[in-house]
N, C-alpha and C positions, 0 to 999 in steps of 0.2 A: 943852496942852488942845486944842491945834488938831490932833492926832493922830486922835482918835474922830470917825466921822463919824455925824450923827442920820441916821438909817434913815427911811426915808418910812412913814407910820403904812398907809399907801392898800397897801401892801407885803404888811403884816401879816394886814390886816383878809380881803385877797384868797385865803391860803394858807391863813385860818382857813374862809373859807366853801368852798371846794374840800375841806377838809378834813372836813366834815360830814359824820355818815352820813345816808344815803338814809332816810328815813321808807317803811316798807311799806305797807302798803294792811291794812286791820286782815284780810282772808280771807287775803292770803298771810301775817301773822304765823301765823295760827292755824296753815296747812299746816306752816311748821317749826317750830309749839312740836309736832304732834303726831309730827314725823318725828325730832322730837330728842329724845323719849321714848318713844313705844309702834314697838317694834319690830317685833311680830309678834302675832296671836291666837294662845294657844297651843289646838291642837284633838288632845284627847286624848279618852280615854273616861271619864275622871273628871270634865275639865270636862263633857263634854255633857251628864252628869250634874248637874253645878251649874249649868246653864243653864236648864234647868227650875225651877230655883229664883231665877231672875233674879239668877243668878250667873254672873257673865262671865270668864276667865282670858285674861291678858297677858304677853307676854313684853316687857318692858320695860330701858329703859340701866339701865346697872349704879347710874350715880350720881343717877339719878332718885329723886324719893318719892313719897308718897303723894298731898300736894298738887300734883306737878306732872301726877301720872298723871289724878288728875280733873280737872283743869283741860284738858287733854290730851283723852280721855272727850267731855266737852264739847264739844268745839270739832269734835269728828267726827262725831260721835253725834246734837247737840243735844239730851242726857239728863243733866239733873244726877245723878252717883250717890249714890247714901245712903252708902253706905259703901267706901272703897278700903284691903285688906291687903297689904301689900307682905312679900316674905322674898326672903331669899337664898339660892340653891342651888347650893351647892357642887358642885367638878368632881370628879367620879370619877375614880380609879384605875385604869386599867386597864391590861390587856397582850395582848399579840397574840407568843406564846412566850415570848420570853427578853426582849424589848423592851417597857421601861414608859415609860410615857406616863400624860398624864393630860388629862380634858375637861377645855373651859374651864369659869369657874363665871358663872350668868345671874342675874337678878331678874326674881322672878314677882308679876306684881300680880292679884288678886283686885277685879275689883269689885261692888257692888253696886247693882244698878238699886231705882227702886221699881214696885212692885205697878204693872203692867197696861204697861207698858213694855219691848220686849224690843229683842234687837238682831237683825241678819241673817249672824251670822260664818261659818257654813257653807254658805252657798247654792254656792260654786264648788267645793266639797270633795265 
């Protein structure tokens, strides 16, 4: 029995609190819940289209939803949205001669603001 030796508990306690994560500051959680889902506005002529309808298009992480997207939204915006549609859009096939290739495939979120609320996604385009 005199083989094991007791470990000093003061050991333990020290490796556990080193071992803590960092607590963020709740503005920079928000900057990487929005950087770890919305990837990009998508500015096309179909969204600007749906912008006039307080209709907003996102390119968003693949493995995101729809709750993280508004949640997301929020936190950049300060807009809760009524409603967010999320899909997925497959890569195309393509080829350039003899050589095929294919896009990769993204997620596109749709959101929806309400009445009298807009965003500013084109002002540097």
């Amino acid at each position: 029995m005199g083989i094991f030796k007791k470990k000093n508990l003061t050991e333990k306690t020290k490796v556990k609190e080193e071992t803590k994560s960092v607590k963020l500051p709740k503005k920079e959680k928000e900057i990487s819940l929005v950087s770890s889902v919305i990837v990009r506005p998508l500015v096309t002529e179909k969204s600007a289209i749906l912008a006039s309808k307080n209709m907003y298009v996102f390119v968003v992480k693949n493995d995101a939803n729809r709750i993280q997207v508004a949640a997301a939204v929020k936190a950049m915006y300060d807009i809760k949205p009524l409603t967010v549609n999320v899909m997925n859009v497959r890569g195309k096939t393509v080829r350039r001669g003899r050589v095929e290739g294919k896009r990769k495939a993204w997620k596109k979120a749709i959101v929806t603001l309400p009445k009298g609320k807009s965003l500013n996604i084109y002002e540097g385009v």
